[in-house]
N, C-alpha and C positions, 0 to 999 in steps of 0.2 A: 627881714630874713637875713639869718648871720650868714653867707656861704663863705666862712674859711679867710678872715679880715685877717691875714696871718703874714709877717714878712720871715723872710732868712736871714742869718746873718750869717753877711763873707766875712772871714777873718782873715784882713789884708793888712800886711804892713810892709810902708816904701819908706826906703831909708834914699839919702844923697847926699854927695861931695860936694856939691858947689857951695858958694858961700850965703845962699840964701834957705841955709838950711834950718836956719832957726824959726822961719816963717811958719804959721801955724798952716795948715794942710791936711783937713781929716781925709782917711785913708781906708780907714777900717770903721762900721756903720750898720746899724742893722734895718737897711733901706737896698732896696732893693739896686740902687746906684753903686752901691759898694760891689757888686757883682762885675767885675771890667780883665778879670784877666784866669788864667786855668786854674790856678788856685783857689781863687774865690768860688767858680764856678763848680771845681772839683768838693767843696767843702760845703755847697749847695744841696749840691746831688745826694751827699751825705744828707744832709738834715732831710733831704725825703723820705730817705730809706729808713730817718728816723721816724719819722709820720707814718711810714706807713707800721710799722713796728708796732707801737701802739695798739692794733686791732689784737694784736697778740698777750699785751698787755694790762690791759684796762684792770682794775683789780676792785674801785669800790667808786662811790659815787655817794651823795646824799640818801641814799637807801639803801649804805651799807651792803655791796653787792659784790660779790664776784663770779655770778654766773652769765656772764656776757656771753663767753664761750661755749658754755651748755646750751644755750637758746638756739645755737644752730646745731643742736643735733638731739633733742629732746621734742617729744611731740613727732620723731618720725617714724619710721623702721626704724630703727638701728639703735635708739635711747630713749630712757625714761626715770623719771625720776618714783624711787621706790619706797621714799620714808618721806610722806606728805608733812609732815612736822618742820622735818628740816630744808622742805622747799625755798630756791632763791627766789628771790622778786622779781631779778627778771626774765628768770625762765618760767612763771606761773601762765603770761599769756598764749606761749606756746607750748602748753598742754592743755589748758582751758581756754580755748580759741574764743571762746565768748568773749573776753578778757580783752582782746586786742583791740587795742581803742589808738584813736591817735596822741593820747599821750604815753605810748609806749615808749620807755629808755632805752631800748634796744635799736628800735627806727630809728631813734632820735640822734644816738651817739651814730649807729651806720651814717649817716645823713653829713650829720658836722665832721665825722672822719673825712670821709671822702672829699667832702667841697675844701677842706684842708690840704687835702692830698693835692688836687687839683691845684688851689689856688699858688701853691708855691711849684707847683710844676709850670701855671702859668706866667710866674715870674720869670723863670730861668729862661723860657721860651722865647719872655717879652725883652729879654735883655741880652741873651749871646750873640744877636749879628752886631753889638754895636762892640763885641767885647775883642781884645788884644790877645790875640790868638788865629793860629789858621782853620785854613776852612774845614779840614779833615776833622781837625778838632773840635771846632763849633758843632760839627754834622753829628758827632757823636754823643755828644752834652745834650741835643736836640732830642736825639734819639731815647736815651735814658728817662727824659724830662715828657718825651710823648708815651713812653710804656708806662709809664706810673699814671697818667692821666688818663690814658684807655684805660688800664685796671681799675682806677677808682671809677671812670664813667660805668665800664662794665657791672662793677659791683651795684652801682644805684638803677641803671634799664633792667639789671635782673630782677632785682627785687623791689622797686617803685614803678617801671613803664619808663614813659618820658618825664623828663626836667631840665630844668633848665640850664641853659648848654652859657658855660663860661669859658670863655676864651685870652682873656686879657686880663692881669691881676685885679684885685680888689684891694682897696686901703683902709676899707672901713663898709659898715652895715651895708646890704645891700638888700632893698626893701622894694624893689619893682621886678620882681622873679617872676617867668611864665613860662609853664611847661613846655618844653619843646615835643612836636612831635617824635616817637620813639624810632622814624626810621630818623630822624637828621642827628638824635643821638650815636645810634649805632654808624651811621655813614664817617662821623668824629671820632669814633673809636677803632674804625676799620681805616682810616686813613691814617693815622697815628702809630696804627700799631703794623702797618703797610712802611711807613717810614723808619721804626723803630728797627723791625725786618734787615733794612737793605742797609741801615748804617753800624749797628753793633755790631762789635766784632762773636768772633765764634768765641768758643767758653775757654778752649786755650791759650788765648789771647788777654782776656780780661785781666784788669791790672786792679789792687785793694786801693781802695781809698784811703781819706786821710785817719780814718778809723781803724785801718788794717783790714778791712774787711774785702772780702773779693769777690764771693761767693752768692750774695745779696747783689751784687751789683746788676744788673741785667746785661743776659749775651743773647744772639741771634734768635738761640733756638727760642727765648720765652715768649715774645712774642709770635714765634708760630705756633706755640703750645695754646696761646691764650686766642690766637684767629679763631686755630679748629675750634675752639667752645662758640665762638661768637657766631661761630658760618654755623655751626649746630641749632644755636641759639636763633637765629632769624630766617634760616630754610633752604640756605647752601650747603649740601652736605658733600658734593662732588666738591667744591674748593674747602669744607673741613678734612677730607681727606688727604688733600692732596699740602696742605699745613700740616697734617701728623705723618704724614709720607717723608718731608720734606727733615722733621726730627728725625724720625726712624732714620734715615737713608744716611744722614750727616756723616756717621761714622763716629761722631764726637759723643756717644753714648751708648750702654748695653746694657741689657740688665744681669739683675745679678744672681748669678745661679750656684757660684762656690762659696766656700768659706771666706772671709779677711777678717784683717782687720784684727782689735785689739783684746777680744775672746773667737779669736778661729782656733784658739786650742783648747777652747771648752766647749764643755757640750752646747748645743743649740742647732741652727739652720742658717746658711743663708739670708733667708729673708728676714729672720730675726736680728742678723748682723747691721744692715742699713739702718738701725733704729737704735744702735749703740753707741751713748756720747764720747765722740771720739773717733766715730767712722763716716759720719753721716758729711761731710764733705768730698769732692773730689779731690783733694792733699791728701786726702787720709783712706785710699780707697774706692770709697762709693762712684762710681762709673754712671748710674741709673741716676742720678740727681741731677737734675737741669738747675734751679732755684733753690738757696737755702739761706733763707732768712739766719744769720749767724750769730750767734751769744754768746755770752764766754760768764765763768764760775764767776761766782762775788769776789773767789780768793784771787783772781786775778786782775791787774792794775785797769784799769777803766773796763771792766766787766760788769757784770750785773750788778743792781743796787737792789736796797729796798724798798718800799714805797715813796713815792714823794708826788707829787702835785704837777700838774703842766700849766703853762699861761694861758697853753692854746684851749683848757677844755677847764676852765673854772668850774670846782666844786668836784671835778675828778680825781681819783688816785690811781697814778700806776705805780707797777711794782715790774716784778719779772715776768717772765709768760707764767700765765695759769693754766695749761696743757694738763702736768701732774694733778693738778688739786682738781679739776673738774674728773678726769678718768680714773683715776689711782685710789683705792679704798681706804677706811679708817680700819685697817686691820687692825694698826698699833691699839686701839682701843678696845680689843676683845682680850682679856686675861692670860697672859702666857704670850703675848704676842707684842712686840718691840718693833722699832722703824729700824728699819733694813734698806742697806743696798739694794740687795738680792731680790725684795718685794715691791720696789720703785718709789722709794723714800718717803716723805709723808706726803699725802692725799687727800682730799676729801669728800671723796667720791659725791660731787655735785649729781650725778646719773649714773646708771645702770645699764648694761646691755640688756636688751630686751631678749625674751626664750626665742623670737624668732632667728633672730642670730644665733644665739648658744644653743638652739636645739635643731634648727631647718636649714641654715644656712652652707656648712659646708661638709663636705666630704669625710667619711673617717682619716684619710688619706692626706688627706690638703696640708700643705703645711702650713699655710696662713694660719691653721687653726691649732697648731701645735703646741703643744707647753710653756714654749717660747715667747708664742706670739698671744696666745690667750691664756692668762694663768684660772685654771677651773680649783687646785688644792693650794690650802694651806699647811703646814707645820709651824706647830708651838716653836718658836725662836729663843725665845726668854734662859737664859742658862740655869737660872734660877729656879722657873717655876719647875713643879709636880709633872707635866706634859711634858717635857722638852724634848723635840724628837719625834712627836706622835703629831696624824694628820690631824687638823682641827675637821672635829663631824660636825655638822648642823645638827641642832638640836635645843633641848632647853636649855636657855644660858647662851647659847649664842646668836650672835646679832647679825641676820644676815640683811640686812636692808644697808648696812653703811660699813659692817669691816668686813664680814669674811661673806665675799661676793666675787662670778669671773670677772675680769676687766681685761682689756687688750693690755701689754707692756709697752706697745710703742713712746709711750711718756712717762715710763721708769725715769727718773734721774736722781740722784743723792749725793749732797756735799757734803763731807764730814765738819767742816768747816762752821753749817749751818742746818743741823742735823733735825730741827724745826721746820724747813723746807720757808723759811723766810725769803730766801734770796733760791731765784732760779736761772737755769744756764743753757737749758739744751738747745739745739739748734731747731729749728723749726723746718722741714723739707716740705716745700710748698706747690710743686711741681717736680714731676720725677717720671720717667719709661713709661713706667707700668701702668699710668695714666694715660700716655700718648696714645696705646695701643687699646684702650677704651673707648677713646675720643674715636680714633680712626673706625673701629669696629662700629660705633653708633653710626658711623657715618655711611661706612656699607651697609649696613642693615636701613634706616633712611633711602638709599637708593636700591634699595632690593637686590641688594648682592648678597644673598644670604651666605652661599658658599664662602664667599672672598671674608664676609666676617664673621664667620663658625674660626676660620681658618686662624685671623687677628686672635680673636679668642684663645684660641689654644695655645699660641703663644706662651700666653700668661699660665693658662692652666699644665703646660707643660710645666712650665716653669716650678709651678704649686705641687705637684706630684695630682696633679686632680686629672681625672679622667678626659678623656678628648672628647667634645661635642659635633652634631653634625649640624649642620644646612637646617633641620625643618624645628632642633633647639632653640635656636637662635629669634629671641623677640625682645622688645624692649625690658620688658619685666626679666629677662635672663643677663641683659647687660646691667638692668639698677643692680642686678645681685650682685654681678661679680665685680662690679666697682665698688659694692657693699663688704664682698671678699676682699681687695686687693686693696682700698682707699680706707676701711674702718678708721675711724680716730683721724684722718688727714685729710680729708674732702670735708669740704662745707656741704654737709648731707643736704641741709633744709634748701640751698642754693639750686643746689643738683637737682633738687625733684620740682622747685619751683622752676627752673629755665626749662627741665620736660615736661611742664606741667602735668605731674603725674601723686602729687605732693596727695591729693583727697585717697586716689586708690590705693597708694602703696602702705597705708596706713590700716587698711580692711584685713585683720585677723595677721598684723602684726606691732602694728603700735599698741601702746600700752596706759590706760588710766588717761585716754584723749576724749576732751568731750568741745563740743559748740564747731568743730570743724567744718568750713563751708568753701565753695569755690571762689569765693573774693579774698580768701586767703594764702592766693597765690600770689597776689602781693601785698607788700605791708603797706598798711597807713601812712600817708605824708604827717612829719610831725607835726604836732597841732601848733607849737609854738612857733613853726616857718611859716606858720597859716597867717599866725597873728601878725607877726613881725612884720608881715610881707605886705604893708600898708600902702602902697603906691601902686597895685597891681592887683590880681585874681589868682591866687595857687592854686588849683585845682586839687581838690580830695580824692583817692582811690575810690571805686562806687563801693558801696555797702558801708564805709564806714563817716558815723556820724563826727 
């Protein structure tokens, strides 16, 4: 079993006067040794944030794929794929649940992401008390290096149970792996992210890395955001509250109820605004964003690239995020119709909102659901053609299974640059308010405070122009919605309903073209290849699958 045989490299260089400076003396080293002083370890911290980046990334694989990203959110409520011709590979097993075997590519890559994630987190861990620097500073390195490894632990207890819990780097294969039970997982991720807590600083404080980056970094509030799931997640929900109480109350966030930003003087909403490249940070803005995974244009100098290979995941390809190309349709391919800013540059609409969203889900009212936020019309673009100017109707001649279809705009983005949608750049808002106050509300509703979370609720729905709920609205099926309203396109749906384990019902007269669905598919399959590899020990299988 591979878990993540991955080193960093510090890039250190010691220069000196004395006269024995010609003596050879390696400095700089892609061993985990080379990690001895702030730079190195700041330059560490960096390569996580680049590991973890990757999950956003992934682009193809030996079966020519890029529907990594559609896999969590296809086969739920919320998506589905509508032109079976042009289905990905590895979105097929989650919509035909029959399909999910454990040589799934999707378990497979989640699995080696994470244990990657981990492993270089465990470096950092296994090497700052020895490193040259104080202890303020160590404490903070520590901290960084423990919120990435409860995220990555968290991401695999959600969606595997228990596994096996590493704590100390690895240098090579590791073939004696035995499932941890899942509370000593969860106890590691609540301890971690209990330390993460008490040493980051607040989010005004956080300084960019050697990357420039700031915003990615991790500050206080993320690890409270990520508690309250995990207290939800294993049956504390008086201390989930009291983690999204602890965001709310900070003062260091609000959400966003006016205009800003870089179209507050054209038409739109608010909530449309947060999802404009260009606002979606707090420099630029956005107040409601705790976490933002940061990217920058290809036209800009170490910005986005094109495809290229990683060491850490042979025989994979990444590129930019695929956000746009999974949500964003092939309009450009309906006659009269050209790739556009204004329509969220090219896409290829891997999935489809499903009618329970576009016909049950919200409000006339809501702004979530606004022009802005959900494009329902097209217009002919094309200067040239016959139409130009008229709405595109459905009908014969047009193809509404992949160009002229609704899709949320939250992953509009368009470089003139690379007007092909080759290279992408938007930022990814990974955690943010509106969220908080989700989390909190499940968490009074779990302790039977109906009122206290009708209340949480309305918040948001204030917020939305959506009508105010009372006390006897309030059930869990009323919270998947409006985290279905508020998170569309930005929650790991398939996550969500597997940690409520609610994933079988919420799928009854709203998912779409779902078959072989069972309740062993609230978690996935252990890879079959960690099975094989893992020759010095026993990996236990999820039940149900062979």
């Amino acid at each position: 079993m591979k878990l993540g045989a991955v080193l960093l490299a510090a890039l250190v260089t010691i220069t000196s006067c004395k006269k024995d400076f010609l003596n050879e003396q390696v400095e700089s080293s892609y061993t985990p040794e080379a990690l001895k002083d702030s730079l190195s370890f700041e330059s560490a911290l960096a390569g996580i944030q680049i590991q973890y980046g990757l999950w956003h990334t992934l682009q193809q694989d030996n079966v020519t794929s890029q529907g990594f990203l559609a896999a969590w959110q296809v086969g739920t409520d919320v998506a589905y794929n509508k032109s079976v011709a042009d289905i990905d590979p590895y979105m097929v097993p989650y919509i035909n649940y029959e399909k999910l075997t454990p040589a799934d590519p999707v378990a497979l890559f989640t699995w080696k992401w994470a244990y990657n994630v981990i492993n270089n987190c465990n470096i950092v861990l296994a090497q700052v008390d020895n490193a040259r620097m104080g202890g303020a500073n160590k404490a903070s390195i520590k901290a960084e290096a423990s919120f990435f490894r409860a995220y990555a632990y968290n991401t695999l207890a959600t969606l595997f149970g228990g596994v096996p819990l590493l704590t100390q780097p690895v240098s090579g294969p590791k073939t004696d792996g035995v499932r941890a039970p899942l509370a000593e997982v969860n106890s590691l991720i609540l301890s971690d992210l209990a330390f993460a807590k008490a040493n980051l600083p607040a989010i005004g404080q956080v300084k960019s890395n050697p990357a420039g980056r700031m915003y990615a970094r991790p500050n206080k509030a993320m690890p409270s955001q990520l508690l309250a799931e995990v207290y939800l997640r294993t049956g504390e929900p008086a201390k989930a509250e009291q983690e999204a109480d602890a965001v709310i109350g900070s003062g260091d966030f609000s959400l966003t109820t006016g205009r800003y930003g870089i179209k507050a003087s054209q038409p739109g909403d608010p909530f449309s605004d947060m999802f404009h490249y260009g606002n979606q940070r707090r420099s630029q803005g956005n107040r409601e964003a705790i976490w933002v995974h940061e990217m920058e244009s290809s036209s800009v100098v170490n910005g986005g690239t094109g495809p290229t290979s990683s060491a850490l995941f042979p025989g994979y390809i990444f590129g930019a995020p695929q956000h746009r190309r999974v949500w964003v349709p092939r309009y450009y391919n309906q006659r009269g119709m050209v790739i556009a800013d204004t329509l969220g540059g090219r896409g290829i609409a891997r999935m489809a909102l499903t009618p329970f969203v576009l016909n049950n889900l919200y409000e006339p009212t809501d702004m979530r659901n606004s022009q802005y936020n959900i494009r329902r019309k097209f217009y002919y673009n094309d200067p040239s053609g016959a139409n130009y100017g008229k709405e595109v109707v459905p009908g014969p001649g047009i193809d509404t299974n992949t160009a002229i279809l609704p899709y949320t705009t939250k992953w509009n983005s368009y470089d003139p640059t690379a007007p092909l949608g080759g290279g992408g750049f938007k930022d990814v808002i990974v955690m943010r308010l509106g969220e908080t106050y989700l989390l909190k509300a499940e968490a009074q509703f779990k302790q039977g405070k109906l009122p206290e979370a009708a209340a949480t609720l309305n918040v948001l729905r204030a917020r939305a122009n959506a009508a105010p709920i009372s006390a006897t609205q309030v059930t869990m099926d009323f919270i998947l919605d409006e985290r279905a309203r508020e998170l569309l396109a930005e929650e790991n749906r398939r996550m969500t309903l597997i940690r409520t384990g609610t994933l079988l019902n919420r799928v009854v007269g709203r998912g779409m073209k779902i078959t072989g669905l069972e309740s062993k598919h609230l978690l996935l399959p252990v890879p079959l290849t960690e099975i094989q590899l893992n020759k010095d020990a026993v990996l236990d299988q999820n039940p149900g699958y062979n």
